[in-house]
C-alpha positions in Angstrom: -12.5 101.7 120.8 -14.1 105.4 120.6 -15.0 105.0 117.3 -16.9 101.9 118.1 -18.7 103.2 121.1 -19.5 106.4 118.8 -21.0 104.3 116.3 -22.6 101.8 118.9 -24.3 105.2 120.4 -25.7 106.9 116.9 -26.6 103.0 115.5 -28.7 102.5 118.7 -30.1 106.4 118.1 -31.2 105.8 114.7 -32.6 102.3 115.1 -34.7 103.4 118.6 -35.9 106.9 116.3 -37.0 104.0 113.6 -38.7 101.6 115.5 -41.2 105.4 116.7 -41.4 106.0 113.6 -42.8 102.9 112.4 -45.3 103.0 115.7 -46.2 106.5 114.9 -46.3 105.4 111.2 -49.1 102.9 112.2 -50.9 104.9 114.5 -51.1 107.6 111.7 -52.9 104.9 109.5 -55.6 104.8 112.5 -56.3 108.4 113.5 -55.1 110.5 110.7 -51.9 112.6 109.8 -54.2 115.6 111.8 -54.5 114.0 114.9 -50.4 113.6 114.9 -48.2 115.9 117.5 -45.2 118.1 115.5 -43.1 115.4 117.5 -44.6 112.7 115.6 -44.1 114.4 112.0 -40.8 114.3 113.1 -40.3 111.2 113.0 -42.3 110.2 110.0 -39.9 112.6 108.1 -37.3 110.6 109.7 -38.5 107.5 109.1 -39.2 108.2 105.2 -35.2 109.9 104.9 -34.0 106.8 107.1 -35.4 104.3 104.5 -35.0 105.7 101.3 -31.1 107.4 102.3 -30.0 105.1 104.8 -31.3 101.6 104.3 -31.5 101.8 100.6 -28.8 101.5 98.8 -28.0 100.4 95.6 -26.2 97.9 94.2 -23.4 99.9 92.8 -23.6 102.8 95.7 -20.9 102.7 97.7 -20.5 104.5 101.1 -17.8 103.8 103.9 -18.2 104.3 107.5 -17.3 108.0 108.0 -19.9 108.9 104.8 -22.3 106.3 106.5 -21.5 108.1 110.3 -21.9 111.9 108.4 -25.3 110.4 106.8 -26.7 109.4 110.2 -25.9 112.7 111.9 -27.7 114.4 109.2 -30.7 112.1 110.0 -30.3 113.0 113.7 -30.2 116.2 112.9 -34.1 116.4 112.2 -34.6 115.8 115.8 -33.8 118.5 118.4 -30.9 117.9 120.8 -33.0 117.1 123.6 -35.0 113.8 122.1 -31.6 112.5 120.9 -31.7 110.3 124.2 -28.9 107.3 123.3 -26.4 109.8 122.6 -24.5 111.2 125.6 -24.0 114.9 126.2 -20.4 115.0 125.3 -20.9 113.4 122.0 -23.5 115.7 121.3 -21.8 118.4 121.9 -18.7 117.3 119.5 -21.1 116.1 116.2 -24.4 117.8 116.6 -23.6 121.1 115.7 -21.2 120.6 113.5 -21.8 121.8 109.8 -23.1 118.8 107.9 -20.7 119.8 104.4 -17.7 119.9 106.4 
């Protein structure tokens, strides 16, 4: 059961950080990269690691949960601690620190 709330809480995470990016994504193609806050470049660069490390994968890649969990908390990771909203405190404290190698 934690394991399933853990994963319900960094899923939700990462798919509420994609939908902003794909907003900020569009609003970039109206006003310019410029015109963009540093919190908005975060989440481009999130956006473009998301899709091309995350939701692509190819046929013949293989990657269970825990290597699918480790790659999302290195995707969180781009974000500081305080925008990671969906994830509670405790959580936060146990995975967001830790050393993404180990």
């Amino acid at each position: 059961m934690k394991n399933k709330l853990l994963n319900a809480d960094v899923s939700n995470q990462l798919y509420a950080n994609y939908a902003i990016g794909k907003d900020v994504q569009a609003m970039k193609a109206v006003v310019g990269e410029e015109a963009l806050s540093s919190e908005d470049l975060l989440y481009l660069e999130f956006l473009d690691k998301f899709e091309r490390k995350f939701v692509t994968q190819g046929a013949y890649d293989t990657r269970n949960i825990f290597q699918s969990l480790d790659l999302a908390w290195t995707l969180l990771r781009i974000f500081p601690r305080e925008l990671l909203h969906r994830i509670p405190a405790k959580t936060l404290d146990l995975y967001y620190s830790r050393d993404a190698t180990s």
